[in-house]
N, C-alpha and C positions, 0 to 999 in steps of 0.2 A: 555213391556220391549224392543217390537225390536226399537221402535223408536229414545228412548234414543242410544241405540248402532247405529242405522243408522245413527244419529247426530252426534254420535265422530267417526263414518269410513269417513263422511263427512267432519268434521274439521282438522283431520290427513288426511287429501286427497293429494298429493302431490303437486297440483297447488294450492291449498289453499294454504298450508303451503309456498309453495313459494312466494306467493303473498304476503302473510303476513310478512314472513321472508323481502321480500322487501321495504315495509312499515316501521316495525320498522327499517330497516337499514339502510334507510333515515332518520330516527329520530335519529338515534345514531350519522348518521355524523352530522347532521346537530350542535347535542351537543358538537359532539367532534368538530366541527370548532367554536362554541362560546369558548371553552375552550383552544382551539389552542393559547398557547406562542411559545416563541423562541423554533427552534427545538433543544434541546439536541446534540450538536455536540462529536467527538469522543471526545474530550479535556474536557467536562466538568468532575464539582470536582464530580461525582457520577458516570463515568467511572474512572477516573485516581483520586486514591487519593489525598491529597494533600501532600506536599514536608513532608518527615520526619516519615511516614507512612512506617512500613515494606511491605505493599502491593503493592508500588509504584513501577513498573518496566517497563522498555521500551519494546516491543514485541518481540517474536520470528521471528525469520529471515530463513529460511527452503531454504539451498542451493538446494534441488532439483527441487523445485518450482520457482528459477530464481526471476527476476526481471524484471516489465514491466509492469506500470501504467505512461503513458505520463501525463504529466501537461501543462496546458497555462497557464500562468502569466502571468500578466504587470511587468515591472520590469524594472529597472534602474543600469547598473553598473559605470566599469571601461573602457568600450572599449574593454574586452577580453573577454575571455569563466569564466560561473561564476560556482563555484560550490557552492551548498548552505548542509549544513554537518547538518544531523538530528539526526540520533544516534549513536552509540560508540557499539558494542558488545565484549565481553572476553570472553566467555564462547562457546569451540564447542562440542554438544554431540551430535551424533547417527544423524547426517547431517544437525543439525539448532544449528543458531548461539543463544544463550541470552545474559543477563546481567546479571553475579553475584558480583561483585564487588563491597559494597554498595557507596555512596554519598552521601554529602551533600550538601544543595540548598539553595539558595539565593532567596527570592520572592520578587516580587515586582508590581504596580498594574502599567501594562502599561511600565515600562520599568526595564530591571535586568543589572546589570554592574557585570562581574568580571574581578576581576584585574583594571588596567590603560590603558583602549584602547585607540590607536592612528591616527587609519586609517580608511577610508572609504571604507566599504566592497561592499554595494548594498543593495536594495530594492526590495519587491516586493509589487503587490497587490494580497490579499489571500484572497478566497470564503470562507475557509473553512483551517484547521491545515493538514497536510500531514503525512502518514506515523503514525501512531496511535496517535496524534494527536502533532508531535513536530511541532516546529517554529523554519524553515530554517533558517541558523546563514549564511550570504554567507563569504568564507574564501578565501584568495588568493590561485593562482594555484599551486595546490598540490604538486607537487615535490616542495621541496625543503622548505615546508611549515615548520612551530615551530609553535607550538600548543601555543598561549599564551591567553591571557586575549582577552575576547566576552562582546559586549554592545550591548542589541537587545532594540528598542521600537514600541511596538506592540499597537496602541491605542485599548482601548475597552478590553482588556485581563487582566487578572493574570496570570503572569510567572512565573514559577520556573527554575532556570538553574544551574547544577551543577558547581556547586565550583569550579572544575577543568575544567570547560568549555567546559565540553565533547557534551551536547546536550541542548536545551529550550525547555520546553514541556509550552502547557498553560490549565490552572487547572481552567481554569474558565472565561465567557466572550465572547467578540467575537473579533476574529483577523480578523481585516480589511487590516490594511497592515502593513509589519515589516520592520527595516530599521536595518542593523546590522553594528557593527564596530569589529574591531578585533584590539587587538597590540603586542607588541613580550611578555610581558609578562615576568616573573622571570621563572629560570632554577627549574623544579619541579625536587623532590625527588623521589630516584631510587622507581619504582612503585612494585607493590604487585607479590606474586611468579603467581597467575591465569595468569599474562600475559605472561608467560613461560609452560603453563602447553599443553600438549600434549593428546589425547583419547592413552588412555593403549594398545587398541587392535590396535591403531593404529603408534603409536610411533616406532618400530623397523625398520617400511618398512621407514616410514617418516624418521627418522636419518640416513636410508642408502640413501639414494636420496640426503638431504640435507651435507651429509659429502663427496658426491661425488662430487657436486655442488658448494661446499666452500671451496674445497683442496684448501689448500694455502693461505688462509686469515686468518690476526689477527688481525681482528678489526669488528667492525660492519657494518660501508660503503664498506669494501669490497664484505662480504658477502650479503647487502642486495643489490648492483651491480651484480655480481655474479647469484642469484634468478631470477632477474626481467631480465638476460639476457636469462636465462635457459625459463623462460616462454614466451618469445619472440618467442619462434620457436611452440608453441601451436596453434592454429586455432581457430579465434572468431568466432563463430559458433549463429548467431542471424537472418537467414533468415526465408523468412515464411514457407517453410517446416519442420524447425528446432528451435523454438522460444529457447530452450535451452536443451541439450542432453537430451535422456532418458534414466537414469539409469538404470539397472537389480536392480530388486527387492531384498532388505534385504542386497546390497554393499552400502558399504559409498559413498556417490559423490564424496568430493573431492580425495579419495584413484582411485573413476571409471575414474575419470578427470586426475591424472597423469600417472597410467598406461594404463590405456584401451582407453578410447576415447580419449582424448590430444585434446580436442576443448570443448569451454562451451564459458560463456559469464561472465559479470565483477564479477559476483558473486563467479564463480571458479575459476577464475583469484586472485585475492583477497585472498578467502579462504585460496588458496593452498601456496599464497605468508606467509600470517602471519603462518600458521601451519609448513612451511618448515624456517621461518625467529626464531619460537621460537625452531625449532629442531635443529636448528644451534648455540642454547646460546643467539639468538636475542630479547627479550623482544617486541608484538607485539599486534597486536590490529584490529579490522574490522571497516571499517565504512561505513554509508549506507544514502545515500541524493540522491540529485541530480543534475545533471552538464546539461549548456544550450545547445541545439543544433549547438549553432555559437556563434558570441560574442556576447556581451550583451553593447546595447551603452549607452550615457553618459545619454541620455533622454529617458523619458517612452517610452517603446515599446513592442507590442505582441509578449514574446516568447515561443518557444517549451522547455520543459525543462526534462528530461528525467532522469528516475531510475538509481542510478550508485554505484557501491560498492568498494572503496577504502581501502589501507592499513596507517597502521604509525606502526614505530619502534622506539624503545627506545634509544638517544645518551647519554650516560654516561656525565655529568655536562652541555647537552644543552637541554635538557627535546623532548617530540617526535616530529617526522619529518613525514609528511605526504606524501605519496608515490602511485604514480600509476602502480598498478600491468600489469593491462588490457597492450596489445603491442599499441605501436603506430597506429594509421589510423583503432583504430576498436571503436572507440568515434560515436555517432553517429552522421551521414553528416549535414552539415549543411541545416537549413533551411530558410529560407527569412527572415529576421527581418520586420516586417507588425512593420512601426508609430504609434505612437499612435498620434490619433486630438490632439494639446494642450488645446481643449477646453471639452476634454470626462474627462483628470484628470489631475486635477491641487493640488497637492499635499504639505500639509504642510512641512516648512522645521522641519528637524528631530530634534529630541532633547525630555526631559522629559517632557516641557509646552505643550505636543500635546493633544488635546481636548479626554475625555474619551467618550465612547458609552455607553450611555445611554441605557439599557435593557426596552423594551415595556411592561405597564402595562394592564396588560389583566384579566377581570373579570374571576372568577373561579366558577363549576357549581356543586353546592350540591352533594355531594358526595351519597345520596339516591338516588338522581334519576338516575344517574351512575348504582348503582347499583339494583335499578328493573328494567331500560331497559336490563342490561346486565342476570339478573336471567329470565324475556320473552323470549328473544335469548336463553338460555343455553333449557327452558321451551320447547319452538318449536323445537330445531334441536333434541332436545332427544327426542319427539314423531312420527317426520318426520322419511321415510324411502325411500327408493329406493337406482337408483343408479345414479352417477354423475357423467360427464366427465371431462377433466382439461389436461391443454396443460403445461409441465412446459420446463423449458430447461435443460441438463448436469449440475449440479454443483449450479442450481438455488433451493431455499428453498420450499419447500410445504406443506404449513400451515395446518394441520389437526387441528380445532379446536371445533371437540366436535362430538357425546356429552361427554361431560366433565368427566372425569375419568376414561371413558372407556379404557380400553386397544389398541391399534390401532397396526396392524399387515400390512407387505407389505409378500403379498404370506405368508408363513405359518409363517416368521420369525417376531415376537414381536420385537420393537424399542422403548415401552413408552407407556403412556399412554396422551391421550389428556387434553388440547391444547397439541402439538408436532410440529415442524418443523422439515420434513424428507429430506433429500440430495440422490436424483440420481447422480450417477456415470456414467453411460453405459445407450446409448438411448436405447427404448423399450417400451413393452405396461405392465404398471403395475399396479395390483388388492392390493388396499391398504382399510382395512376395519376396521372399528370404531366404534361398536356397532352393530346398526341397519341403521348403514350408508355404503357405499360401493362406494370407488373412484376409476373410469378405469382411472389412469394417466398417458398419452404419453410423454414420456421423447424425445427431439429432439436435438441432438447439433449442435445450431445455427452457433458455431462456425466453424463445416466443413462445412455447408449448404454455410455462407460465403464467405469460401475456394475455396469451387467449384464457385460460383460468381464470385471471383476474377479471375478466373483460366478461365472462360467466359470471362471474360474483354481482358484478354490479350490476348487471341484468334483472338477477332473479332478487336486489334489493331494489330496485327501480331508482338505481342512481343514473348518471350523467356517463359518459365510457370515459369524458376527461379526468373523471377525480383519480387521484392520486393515493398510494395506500396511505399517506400520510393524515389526509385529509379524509383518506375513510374512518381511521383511528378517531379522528375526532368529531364525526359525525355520529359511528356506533362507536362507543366504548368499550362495548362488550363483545366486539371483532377486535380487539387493537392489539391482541395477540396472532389473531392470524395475520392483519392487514402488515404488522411488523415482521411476519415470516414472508409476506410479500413483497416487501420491499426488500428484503436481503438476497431475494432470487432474481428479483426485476431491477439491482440498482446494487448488487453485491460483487463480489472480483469474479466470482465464479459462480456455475448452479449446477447441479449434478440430477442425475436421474433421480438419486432417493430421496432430494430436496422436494422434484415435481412431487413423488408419490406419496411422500409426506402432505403437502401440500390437497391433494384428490383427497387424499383419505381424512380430513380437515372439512373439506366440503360436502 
């Protein structure tokens, strides 16, 4: 009998089991890359249902979390600063904006019309859908805008666009590039009461703010004059020590934004405009896209094009006007318009004859063999045991998967059971365990590791610690490719290890 047992303390050995775990899991990629199609973008119809679907809704928007995922596009306008408009929110509870409102959508494959558009808005070229997965509609410059009739053609897509032209999402496909038109559109009917609705707990302080704000106006251009000059005297508050205030725990933002701190960025700017514009009787609305860092010229060219949160208010027989809350000179600065070669993109003229993309067909792999390599794997990490080390960042996910069903504990507190993806908050050393498995995970965030980088930089150039990489860009020009990799780690959704190290080996 000892033999057999000394055979299986041998084949659960750890470096067996490792070795082997390495083996198949070369076999598994190798199947998952014969099986590899098009990756699943946020826009396909299996995240975002398709149009007419009570499940269909544009994301939450969470004022206290800001705004701040930079884009580059190619992109073609008018010669001005373009704003490209993604989605519409009505709905604010407990600090984040939704969509409750319902709509109805117009599809179409490769190009949506509503209304009679007249005008040429801009282009872009898109890797990929923005923003949970819309397609930027570009609109002329907001003050003074009338929301009318949107014509986007997006080769390669399925589009849905609300009826009232509030957003384009695409449900299906791949967007290559969208070309949008806009035109004044017919006078819509007076809209629904949500776009006057106020938070209960919050309404009383809001109507005294906004009646002291509006004394004296009987109309609605007064008052929303009035508002946008009241928050003119606020502080844009987007440098790198302060990406965007930090609320006290369990206060609204925008109530902390008008009394307490009096500085945020376009998100409370915005917010505090529609929430103060429907305390005053103004029927009002959020909107959230992106506006270019400088103008956008007549031919392709690489731009910066940045997160930005707009209002519109309701004119009684001219339907809504789109209004910039944010004060003047707090847009973010301009940055270099970079040419594009005429010979990197030569782009069809727009219109609905634009050529469709074609989806790759790709052989698919028996669904057995799927599933016994995957029952081996479940087989080995549940007889394997020790312990395992793992580096992740703040806010980055960490896969616990398996063995399978077990319960998985970080320190004494239960989160699930495995497969799970667990979320650190706060860096540190943590004991996370899954059976007969035990992960020591070090939490690091990259993102002040960064900080302090940065804050080297300007040292050994004998700048100020306040400047900003944007402002370093425009000091050296000849950093503004680092300072721009700076800003993506210190003002990006995410930073990761190999960003930092990228970053050291830079310096």
């Amino acid at each position: 009998m000892k033999a057999p047992w000394f055979m299986f303390k041998f084949l659960c050995g750890v470096r067996f089991v490792r070795t082997l775990l390495a083996l198949v899991g070369l076999a598994l990629l190798f199947l998952g890359l014969a099986s590899l199609g098009p990756a699943p973008s946020p826009s396909s119809a299996s995240v975002l249902p398709l149009p007419g679907s009570s499940q269909f809704s544009p994301p939450v928007v969470s004022v206290s979390g800001g705004l701040y995922f930079k884009a580059w596009m190619y992109a073609r306008g008018t010669g001005g600063v373009m704003y490209l408009r993604c989605l519409v929110f009505d709905s604010y509870v407990d600090g984040a904006w939704s969509r409750a409102a319902g709509d109805s959508f117009a599809v179409g494959a490769g190009v949506v019309t509503v209304g009679s558009p007249a005008s040429f808005g801009g282009e872009v070229n898109l890797s990929a859908p923005l923003m949970g997965g819309c397609v930027p509609v570009a609109t002329p410059s907001v003050d003074g805008l009338v929301l009318g009739s949107v014509r986007v053609v997006a080769p390669g897509a399925s589009l849905a666009a609300s009826k009232e032209g509030l957003f384009v999402v695409a449900t299906g496909g791949s967007v290559g590039r969208a070309a949008s038109y806009y035109g004044p559109g017919a006078p819509q009917p007076p809209p629904s009461g949500v776009y006057l609705e106020v938070p209960p707990g919050l309404a009383p302080v809001l109507k005294s703010i906004a009646a002291n704000v509006t004394a004296g106006c009987a109309d609605a251009a007064c008052k929303v004059a009035k508002i946008k000059e009241f928050l003119s005297h606020f502080r844009y508050d987007g440098t790198m020590d302060s990406l965007w205030p930090s609320v006290p725990p369990g206060v609204d933002p925008v109530l902390w934004f008008l009394q307490e701190g009096r500085r945020g960025v376009c998100i409370h700017f915005a917010s505090a405009f529609v929430l103060l514009a429907r305390s005053a009787g103004v029927p009002a609305r959020l909107v959230v896209g992106y506006v270019s860092d400088g103008p956008v010229p007549g031919d392709w060219a690489l731009t910066a094009f940045s997160p930005h949160a707009w209002a519109e208010y309701y004119v009684e027989g001219v339907g809504w006007v789109g209004v910039e809350a944010t004060p003047p000179g707090s847009a973010p600065q301009s940055l270099p318009v970079v040419p594009l070669r005429p010979e990197a993109v030569q782009p069809p003229p727009p219109g609905p004859s634009l050529p469709q993309l074609a989806a790759p067909q790709v052989p698919e792999v028996p669904w057995p063999v799927v599933a016994v390599a995957a029952a081996a794997v479940g087989a080995l990490a549940y007889f394997s045991a020790g312990r395992r080390a793992a580096t992740v960042g703040v806010g980055e996910e960490f896969l616990v998967e398996g063995p399978r069903g077990f319960p998985v504990y970080v320190g004494r507190r239960r989160v699930g059971r495995a497969p799970v993806a667990v979320v650190f908050h706060r860096p540190g050393l943590y004991v996370v365990r899954a059976g007969p498995l035990v992960y020591l995970v070090r939490v690091v965030d990259y993102r002040r590791v960064a900080g302090a980088l940065f804050v080297k930089l300007l040292r050994r150039l004998g700048l100020p610690a306040t400047t900003t990489p944007r402002e370093l860009a425009a000091a050296r020009p000849e950093l503004r490719e680092l300072a721009l990799a700076f800003e993506r780690a210190l003002f990006g959704p995410a930073v990761s290890k190999g960003d930092v190290e990228a970053l050291r080996r830079a310096l």
